[in-house]
Residue frames as qw, qx, qy, qz and C-alpha x, y, z in Angstrom:
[[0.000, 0.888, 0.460, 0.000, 0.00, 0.00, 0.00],
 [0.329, 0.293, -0.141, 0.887, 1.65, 3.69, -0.66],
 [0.270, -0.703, -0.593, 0.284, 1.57, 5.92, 1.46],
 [0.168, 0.872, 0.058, 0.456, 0.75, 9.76, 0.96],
 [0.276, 0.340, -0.339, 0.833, 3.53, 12.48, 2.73],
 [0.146, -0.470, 0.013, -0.870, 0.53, 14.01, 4.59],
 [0.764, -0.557, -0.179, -0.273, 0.20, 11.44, 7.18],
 [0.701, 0.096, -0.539, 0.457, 3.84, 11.37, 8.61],
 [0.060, -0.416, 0.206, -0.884, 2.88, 13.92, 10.85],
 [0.771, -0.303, -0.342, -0.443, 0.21, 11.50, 12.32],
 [0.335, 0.256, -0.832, 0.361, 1.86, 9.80, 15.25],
 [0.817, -0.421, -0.156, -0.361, -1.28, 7.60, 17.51],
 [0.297, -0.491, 0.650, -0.499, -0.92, 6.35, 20.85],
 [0.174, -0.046, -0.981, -0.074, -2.38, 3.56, 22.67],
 [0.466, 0.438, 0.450, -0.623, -5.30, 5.65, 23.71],
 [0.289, 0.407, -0.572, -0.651, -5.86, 5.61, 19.83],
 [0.199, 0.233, -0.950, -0.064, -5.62, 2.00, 19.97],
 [0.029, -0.236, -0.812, 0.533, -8.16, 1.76, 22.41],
 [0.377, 0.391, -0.045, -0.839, -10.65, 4.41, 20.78],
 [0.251, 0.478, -0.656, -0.527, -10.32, 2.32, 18.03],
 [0.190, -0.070, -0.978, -0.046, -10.90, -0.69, 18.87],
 [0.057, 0.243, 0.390, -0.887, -13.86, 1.12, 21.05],
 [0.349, 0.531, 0.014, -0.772, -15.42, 2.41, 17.94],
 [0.227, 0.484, -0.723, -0.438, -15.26, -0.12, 16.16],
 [0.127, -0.124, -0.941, 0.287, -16.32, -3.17, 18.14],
 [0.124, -0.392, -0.761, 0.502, -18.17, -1.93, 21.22],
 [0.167, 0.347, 0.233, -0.893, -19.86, 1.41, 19.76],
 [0.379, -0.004, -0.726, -0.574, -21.88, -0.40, 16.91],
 [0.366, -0.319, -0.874, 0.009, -23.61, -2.67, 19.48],
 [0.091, -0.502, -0.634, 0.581, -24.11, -0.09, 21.80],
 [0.259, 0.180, -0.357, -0.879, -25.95, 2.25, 18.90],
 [0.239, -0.070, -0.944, -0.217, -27.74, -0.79, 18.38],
 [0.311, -0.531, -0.697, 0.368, -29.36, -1.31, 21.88],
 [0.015, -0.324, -0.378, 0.867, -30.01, 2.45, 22.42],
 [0.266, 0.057, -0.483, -0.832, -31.92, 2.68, 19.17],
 [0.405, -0.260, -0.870, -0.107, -34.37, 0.01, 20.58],
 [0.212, -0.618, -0.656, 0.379, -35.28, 1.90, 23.42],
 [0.090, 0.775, 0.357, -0.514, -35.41, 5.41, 22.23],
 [0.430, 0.875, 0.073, -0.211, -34.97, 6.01, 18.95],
 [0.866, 0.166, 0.120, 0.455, -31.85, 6.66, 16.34],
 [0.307, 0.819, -0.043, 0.483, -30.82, 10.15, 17.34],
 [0.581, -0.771, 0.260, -0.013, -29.15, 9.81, 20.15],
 [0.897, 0.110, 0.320, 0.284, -27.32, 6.79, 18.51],
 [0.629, 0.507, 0.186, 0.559, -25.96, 8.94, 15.55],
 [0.049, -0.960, 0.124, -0.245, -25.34, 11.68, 17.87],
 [0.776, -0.462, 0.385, 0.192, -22.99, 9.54, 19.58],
 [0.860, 0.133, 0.390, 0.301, -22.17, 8.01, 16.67],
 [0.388, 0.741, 0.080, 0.542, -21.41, 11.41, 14.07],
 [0.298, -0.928, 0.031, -0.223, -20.84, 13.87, 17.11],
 [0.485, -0.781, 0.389, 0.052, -18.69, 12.43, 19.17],
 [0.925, 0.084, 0.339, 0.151, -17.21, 9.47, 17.34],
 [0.699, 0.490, 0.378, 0.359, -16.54, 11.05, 13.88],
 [0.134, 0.907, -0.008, 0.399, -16.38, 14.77, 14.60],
 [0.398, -0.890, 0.126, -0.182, -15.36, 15.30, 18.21],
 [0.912, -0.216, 0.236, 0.258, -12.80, 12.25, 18.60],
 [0.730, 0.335, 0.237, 0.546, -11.28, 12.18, 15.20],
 [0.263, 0.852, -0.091, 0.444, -10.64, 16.32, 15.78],
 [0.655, -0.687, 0.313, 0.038, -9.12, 15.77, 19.35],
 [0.836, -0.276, 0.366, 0.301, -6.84, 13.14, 18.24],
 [0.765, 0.293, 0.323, 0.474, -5.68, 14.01, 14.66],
 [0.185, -0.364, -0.022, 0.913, -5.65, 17.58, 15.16],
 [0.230, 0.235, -0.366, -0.870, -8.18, 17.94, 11.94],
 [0.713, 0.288, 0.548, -0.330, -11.10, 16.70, 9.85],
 [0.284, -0.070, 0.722, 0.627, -9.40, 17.08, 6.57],
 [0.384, 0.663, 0.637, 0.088, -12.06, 19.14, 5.11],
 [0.286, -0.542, 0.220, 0.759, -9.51, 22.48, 4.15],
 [0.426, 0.813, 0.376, -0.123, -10.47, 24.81, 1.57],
 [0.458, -0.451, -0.056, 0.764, -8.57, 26.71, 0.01],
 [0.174, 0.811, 0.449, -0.332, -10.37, 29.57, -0.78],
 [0.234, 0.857, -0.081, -0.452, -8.22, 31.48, -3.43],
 [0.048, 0.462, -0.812, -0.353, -7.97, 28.62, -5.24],
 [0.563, -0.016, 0.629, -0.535, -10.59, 26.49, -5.09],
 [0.652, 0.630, -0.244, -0.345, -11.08, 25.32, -8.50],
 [0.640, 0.519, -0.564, 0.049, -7.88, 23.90, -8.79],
 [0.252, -0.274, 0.864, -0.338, -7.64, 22.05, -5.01],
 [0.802, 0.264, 0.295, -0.447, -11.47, 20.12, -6.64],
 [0.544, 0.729, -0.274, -0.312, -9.61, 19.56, -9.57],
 [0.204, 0.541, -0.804, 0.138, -6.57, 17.93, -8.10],
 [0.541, -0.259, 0.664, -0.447, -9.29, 15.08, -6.73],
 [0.863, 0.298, 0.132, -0.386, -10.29, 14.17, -9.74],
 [0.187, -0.234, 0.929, 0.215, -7.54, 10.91, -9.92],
 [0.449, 0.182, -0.836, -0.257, -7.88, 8.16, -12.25],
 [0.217, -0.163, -0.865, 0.423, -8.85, 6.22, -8.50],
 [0.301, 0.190, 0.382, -0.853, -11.59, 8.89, -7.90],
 [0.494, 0.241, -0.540, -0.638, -12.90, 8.08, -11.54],
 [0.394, 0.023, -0.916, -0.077, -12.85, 4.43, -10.88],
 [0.131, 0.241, 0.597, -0.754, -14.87, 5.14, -7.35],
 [0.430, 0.409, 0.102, -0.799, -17.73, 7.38, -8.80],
 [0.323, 0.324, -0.619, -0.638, -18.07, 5.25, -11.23],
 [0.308, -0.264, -0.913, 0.038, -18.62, 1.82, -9.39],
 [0.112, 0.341, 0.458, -0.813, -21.02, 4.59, -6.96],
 [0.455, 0.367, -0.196, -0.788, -22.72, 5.14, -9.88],
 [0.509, -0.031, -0.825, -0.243, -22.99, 1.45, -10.97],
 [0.105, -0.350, -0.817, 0.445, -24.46, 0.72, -7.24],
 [0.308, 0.336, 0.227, -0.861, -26.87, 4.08, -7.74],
 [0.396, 0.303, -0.549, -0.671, -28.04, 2.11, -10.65],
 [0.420, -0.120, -0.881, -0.183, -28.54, -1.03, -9.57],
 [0.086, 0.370, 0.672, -0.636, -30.45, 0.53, -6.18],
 [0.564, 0.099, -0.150, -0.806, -33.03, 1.84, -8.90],
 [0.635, 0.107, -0.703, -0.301, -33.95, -1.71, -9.34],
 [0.569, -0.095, -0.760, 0.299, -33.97, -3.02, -5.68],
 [0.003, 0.075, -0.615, 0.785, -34.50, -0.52, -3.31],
 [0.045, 0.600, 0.789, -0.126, -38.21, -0.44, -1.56],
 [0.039, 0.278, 0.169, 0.945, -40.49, 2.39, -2.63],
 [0.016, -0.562, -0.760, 0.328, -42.55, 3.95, -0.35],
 [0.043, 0.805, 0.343, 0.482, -45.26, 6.61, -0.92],
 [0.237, 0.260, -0.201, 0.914, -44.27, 10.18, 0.30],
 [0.346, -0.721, -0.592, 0.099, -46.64, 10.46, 3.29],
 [0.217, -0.931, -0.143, 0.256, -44.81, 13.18, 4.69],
 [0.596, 0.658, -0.023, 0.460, -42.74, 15.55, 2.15],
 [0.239, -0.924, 0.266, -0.134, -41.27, 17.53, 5.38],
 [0.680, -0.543, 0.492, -0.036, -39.82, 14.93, 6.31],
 [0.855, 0.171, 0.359, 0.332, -38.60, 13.01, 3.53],
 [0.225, 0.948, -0.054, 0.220, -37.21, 16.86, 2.14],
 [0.630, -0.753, 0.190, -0.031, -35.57, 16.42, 5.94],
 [0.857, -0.199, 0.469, 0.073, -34.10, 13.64, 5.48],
 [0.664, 0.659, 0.063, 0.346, -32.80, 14.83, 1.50],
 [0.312, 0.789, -0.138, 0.510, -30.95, 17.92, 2.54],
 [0.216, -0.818, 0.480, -0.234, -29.95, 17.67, 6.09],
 [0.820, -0.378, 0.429, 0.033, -29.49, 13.47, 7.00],
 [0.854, 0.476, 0.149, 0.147, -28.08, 12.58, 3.56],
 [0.430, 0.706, -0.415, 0.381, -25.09, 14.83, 3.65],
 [0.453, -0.703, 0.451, -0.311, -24.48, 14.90, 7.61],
 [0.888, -0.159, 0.427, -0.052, -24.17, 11.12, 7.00],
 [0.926, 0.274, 0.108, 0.238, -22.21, 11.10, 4.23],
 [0.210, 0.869, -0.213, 0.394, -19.74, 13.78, 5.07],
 [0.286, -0.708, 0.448, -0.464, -19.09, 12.01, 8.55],
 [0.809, -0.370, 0.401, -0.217, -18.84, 8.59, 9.29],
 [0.813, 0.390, -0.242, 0.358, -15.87, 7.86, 6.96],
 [0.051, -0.742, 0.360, -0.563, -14.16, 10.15, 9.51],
 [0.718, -0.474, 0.409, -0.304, -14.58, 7.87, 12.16],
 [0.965, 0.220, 0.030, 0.137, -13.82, 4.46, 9.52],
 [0.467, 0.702, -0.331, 0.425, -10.33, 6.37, 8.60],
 [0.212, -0.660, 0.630, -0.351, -9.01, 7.06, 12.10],
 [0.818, -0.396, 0.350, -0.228, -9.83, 4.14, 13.31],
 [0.889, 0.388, -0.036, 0.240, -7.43, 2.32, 10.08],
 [0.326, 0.765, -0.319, 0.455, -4.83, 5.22, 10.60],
 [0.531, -0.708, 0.287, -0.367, -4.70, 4.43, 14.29],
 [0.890, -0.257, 0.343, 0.157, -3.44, 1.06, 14.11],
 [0.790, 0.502, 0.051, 0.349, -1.34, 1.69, 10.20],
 [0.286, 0.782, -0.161, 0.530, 0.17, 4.67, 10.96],
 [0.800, -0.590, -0.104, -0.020, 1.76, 2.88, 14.85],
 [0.668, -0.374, 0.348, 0.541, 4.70, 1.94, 13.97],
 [0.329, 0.784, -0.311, -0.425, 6.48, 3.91, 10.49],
 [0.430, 0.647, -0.597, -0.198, 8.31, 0.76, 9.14],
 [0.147, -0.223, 0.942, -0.205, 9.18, -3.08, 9.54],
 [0.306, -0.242, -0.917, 0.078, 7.16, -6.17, 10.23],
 [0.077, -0.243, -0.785, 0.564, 5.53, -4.42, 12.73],
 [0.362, 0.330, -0.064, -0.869, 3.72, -1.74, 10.42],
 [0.375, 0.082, -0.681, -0.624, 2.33, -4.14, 8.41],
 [0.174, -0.222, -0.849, 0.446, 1.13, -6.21, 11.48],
 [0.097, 0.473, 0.448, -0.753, -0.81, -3.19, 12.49],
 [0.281, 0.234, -0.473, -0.802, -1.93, -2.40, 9.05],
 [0.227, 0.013, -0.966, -0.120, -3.47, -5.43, 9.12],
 [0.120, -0.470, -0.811, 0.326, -5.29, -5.34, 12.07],
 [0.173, 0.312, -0.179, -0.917, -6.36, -1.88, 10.83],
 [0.228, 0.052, -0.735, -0.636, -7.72, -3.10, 8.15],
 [0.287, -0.243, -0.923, 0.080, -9.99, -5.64, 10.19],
 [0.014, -0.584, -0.580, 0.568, -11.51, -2.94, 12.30],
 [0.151, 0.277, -0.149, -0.937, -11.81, -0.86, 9.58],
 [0.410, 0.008, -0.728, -0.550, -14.32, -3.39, 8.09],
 [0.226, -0.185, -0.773, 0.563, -15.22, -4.61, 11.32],
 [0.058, 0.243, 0.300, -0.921, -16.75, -1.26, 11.89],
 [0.419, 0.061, -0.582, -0.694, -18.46, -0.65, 8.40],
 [0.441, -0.273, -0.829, -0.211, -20.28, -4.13, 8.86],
 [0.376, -0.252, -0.786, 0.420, -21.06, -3.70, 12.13],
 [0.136, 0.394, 0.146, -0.897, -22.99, -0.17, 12.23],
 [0.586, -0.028, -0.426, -0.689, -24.86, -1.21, 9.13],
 [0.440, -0.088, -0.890, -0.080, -25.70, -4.77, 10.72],
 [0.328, -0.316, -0.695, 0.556, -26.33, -3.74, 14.32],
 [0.142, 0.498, 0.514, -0.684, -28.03, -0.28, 13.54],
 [0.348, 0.269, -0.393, -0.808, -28.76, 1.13, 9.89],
 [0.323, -0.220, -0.849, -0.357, -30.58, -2.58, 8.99],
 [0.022, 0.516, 0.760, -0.395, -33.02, -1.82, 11.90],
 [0.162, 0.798, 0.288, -0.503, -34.53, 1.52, 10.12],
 [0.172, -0.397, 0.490, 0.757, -32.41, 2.36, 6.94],
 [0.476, 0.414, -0.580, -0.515, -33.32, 2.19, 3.08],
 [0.680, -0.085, 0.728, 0.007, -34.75, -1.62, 2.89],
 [0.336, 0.356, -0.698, -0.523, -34.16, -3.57, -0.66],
 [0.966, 0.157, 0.014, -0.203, -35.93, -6.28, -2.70],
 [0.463, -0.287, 0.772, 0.328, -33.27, -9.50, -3.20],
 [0.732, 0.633, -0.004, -0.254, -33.15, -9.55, -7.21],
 [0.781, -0.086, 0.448, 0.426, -30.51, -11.94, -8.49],
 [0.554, 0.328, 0.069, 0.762, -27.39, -10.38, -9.93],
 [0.085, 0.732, -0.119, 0.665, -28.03, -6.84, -8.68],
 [0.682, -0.685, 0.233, -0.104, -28.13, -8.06, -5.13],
 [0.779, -0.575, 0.071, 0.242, -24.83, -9.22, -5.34],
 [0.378, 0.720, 0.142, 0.564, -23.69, -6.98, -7.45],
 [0.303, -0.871, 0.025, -0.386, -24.64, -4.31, -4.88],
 [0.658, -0.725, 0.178, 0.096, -22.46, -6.15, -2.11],
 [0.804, 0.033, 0.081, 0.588, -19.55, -6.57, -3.91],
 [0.098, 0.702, 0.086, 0.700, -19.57, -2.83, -4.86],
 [0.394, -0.871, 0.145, -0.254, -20.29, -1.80, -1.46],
 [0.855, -0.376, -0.035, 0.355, -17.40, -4.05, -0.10],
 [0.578, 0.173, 0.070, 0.795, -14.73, -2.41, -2.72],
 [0.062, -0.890, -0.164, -0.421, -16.18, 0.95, -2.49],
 [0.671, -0.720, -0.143, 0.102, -14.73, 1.30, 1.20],
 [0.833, -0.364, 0.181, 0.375, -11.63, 0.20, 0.63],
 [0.286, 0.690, 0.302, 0.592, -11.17, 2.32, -2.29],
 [0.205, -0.954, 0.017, -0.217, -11.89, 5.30, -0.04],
 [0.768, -0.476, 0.191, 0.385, -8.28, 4.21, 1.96],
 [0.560, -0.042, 0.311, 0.767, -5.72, 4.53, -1.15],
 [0.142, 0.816, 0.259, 0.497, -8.16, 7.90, -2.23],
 [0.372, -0.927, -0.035, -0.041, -8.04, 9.86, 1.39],
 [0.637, -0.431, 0.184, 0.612, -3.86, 8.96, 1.16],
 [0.580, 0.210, 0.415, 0.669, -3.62, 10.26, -2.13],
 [0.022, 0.784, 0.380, 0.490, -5.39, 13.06, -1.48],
 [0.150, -0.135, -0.450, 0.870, -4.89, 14.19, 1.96],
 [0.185, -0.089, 0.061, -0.977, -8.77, 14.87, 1.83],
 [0.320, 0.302, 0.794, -0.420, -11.77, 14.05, 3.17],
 [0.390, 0.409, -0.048, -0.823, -13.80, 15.71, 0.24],
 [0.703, 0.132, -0.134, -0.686, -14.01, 13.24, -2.25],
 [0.087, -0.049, 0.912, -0.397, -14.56, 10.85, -0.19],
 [0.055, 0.358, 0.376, -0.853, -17.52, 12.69, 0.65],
 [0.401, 0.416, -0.325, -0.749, -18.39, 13.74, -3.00],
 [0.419, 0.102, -0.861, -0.270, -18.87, 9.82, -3.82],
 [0.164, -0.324, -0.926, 0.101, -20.96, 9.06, -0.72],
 [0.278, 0.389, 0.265, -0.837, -23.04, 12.07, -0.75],
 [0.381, 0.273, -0.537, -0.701, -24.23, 10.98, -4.51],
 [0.293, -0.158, -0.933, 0.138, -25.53, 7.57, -2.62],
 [0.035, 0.394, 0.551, -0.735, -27.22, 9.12, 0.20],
 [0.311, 0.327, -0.042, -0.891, -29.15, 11.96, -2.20],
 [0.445, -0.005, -0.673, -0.591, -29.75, 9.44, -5.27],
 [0.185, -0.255, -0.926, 0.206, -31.19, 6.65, -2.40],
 [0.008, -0.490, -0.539, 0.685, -33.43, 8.97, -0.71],
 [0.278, 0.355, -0.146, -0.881, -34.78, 10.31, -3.73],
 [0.282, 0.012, -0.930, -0.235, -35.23, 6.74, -5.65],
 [0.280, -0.288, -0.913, -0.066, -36.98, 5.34, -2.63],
 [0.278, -0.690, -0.080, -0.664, -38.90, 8.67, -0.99],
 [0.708, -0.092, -0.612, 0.340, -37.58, 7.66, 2.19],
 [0.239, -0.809, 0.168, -0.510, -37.90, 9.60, 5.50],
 [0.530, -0.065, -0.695, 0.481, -35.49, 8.94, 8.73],
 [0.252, -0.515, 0.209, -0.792, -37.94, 11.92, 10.77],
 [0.780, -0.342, -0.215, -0.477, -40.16, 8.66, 12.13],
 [0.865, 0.311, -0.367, 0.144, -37.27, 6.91, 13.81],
 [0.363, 0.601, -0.314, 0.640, -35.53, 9.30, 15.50],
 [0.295, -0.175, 0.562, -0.752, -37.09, 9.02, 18.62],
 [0.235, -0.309, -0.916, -0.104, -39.15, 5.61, 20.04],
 [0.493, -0.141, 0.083, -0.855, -42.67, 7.07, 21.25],
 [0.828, -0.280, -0.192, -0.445, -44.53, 4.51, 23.56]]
């Protein structure tokens, strides 16, 4: 795996280590359970707030979302790799094959499904790669060289997937987007989501940015929620 200049500056502890494993593991299940008893906004505060936003800025010092404003043009410009291409593209083959699978419901309530366009759809896709990333960088970026980096890379790796599965498995599948099972685009769809992730690893080194990251799972979020008229307002909070 290469690695990009803009992460030698990166130097995790074993609180890291511990976060990590934390956020990975133990904060999926416990999103889970809280969503059962009251709802899924506490969860994703936990889960965006503190996890993705507060954590990952304590520890890394940033969110890697830097502008640079008298130039902006050409810092967008410099994202569009060959690797971004190859991204947006399979994003776009998965935005395709969710036309075909996802569940459509009827727009009972346009506030809420508007809601759920313009404020959950980015907040979620702008933040909870933030949380996947440290938790990889925490264990790759341990040691700088040897046997032992790759060790930790490893086990990186594991929680970084670890996580992923586990937050969709334990909370998004209780309330998210549901799909029909339609041979070939259902497993289509999981192979795509599997590489998609990983992908997002050799993009955020090569980039040193969180953006289009972002820019590929914000086109998911919007196209889903528009496809399947989907509102997350009824959820947020268990009533009875």
């Amino acid at each position: 795996m290469a690695y990009d200049y803009v992460f030698e500056n990166y130097r995790p502890t074993s609180l890291d280590l511990v976060i990590a494993i934390i956020a990975s593991i133990a904060m999926p299940i416990i999103a889970g359970y809280l969503f059962d008893f009251i709802g899924a906004l506490i969860p994703m505060v936990i889960y965006y707030g503190l996890f993705a936003i507060l954590i990952v800025r304590w520890r890394r010092g940033s969110l890697d979302y830097k502008l640079q404003w008298g130039n902006i043009k050409a810092q967008f410009k410099s994202y569009m790799t060959p690797l971004f291409g190859f991204l947006f593209f399979l994003q776009t083959t998965l935005v395709i094959v969710s036309w075909f699978s996802l569940v459509r419901m009827e727009i009972i309530d346009p506030i809420g499904w508007m809601l759920t366009l313009v404020i959950w759809a980015p907040i979620n896709a702008f933040s909870e790669q933030l949380i996947w990333l440290y938790t990889f960088d925490s264990f790759a970026e341990y040691y700088k060289e040897g046997v032992k980096r790759s060790i930790m890379v490893f086990i990186g790796g594991a929680l970084y997937i670890a996580l992923i599965g586990l937050i969709h498995a334990f909370f998004w599948a209780k309330f998210l987007l549901e799909s029909n099972y339609i041979f070939i685009f259902t497993q289509l769809f999981f192979v795509i989501q599997f590489i998609i992730p990983i992908g997002y690893i050799f993009l955020y080194r090569r980039t040193g940015s969180m953006w289009p990251l972002a820019i590929i799972h914000v086109f998911l979020n919007l196209t889903g929620v528009l496809f399947s008229g989907y509102s997350i307002l009824p959820y947020l909070l268990a009533i009875g």
